[in-house]
N, C-alpha and C positions, 0 to 999 in steps of 0.2 A: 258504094264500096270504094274504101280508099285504095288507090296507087301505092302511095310514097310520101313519105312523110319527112322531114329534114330536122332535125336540132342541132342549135348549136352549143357546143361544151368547150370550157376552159381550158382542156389538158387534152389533148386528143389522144395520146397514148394512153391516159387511164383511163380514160372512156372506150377504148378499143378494146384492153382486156377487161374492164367490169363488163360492159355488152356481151364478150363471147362467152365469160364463164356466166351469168346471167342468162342468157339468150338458148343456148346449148340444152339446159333440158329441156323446151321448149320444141327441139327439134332442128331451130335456128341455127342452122352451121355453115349457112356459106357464106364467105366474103370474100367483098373485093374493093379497090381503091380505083378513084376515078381522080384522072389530075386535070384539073379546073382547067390549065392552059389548052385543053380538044376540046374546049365548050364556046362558047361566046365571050365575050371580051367583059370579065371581071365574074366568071362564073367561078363559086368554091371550087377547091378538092373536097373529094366526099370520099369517106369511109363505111360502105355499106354492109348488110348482113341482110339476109335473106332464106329463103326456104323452097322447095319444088319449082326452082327453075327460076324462082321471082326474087329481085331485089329492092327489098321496100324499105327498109328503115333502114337512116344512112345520118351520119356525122358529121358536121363540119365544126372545124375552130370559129368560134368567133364568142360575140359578147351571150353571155348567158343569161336569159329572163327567170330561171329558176322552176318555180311553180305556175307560173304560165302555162306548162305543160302538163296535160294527164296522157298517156299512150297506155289501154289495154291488149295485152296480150293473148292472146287465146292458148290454150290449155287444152289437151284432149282428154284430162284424166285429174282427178283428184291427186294423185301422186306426182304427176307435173308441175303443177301449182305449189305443190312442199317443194317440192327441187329447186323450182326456180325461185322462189325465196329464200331458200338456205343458200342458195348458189350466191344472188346480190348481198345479203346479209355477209356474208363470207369473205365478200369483195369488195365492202366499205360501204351498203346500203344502209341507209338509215329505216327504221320500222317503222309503216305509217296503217300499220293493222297486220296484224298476225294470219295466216289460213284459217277458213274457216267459211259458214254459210253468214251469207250476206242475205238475211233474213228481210230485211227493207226493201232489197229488191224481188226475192223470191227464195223458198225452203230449196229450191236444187242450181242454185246462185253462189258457187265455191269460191274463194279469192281471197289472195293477199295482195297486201299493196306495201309498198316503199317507193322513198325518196335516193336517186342515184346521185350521187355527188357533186352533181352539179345543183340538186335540190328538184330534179322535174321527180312528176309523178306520175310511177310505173304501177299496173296493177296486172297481175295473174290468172287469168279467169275462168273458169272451166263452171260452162251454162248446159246443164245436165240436157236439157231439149234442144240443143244446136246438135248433137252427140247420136240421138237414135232415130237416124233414119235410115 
């Protein structure tokens, strides 16, 4: 199980609001800002976002690899999954698959995916069997 996850993006301020309006249906509504100078000697500032108490996915400036990056997000609900791609879409996401079952990996396998502006790849996910128990 991952922790924390770090990327880095070209514009921090438009990565802050695509992430919140993106992230929000999801549930993802907390942030907060850590300034590099309380950490070790040349650690980022990071811009994070989080959920129930945890801060896991977090922002810094610097150089962008692009699509080097896949980060799925979990999804409790088939209507999460539309939000949270109308949400990026909305907020200058590019399409990198529309909602729908992702049939290849399994009939109750929901997901969209897009590319955030920086080019990483974000995908939606709502896995019907992670959901009933």
């Amino acid at each position: 199980m991952l922790d924390h996850i770090f990327i880095s993006v070209s514009d921090i301020e438009r990565s802050i609001r695509f992430y919140t309006a993106t992230l929000t249906p999801l549930g993802v509504t907390a942030r907060l800002d850590y300034d590099g100078k309380d950490g070790p000697p040349g650690h980022p500032d990071l811009k994070g976002f989080g959920a129930n108490g945890r801060m896991f996915f977090w922002l810094r400036e610097g150089v962008v690899e692009g699509r080097a990056v896949h980060v799925g997000f979990v999804a409790s609900s088939k209507a999460e999954v539309n939000a949270a791609y109308a949400a990026a879409m909305d907020s200058g996401a590019r399409d990198n698959g529309a909602p729908g079952a992702r049939l290849h990996y399994d009939p109750d396998y929901y997901a969209a995916n897009v590319l955030d502006p920086d080019g990483y790849s974000l995908e939606f996910v709502y896995k019907n069997w992670q959901h009933n128990q």
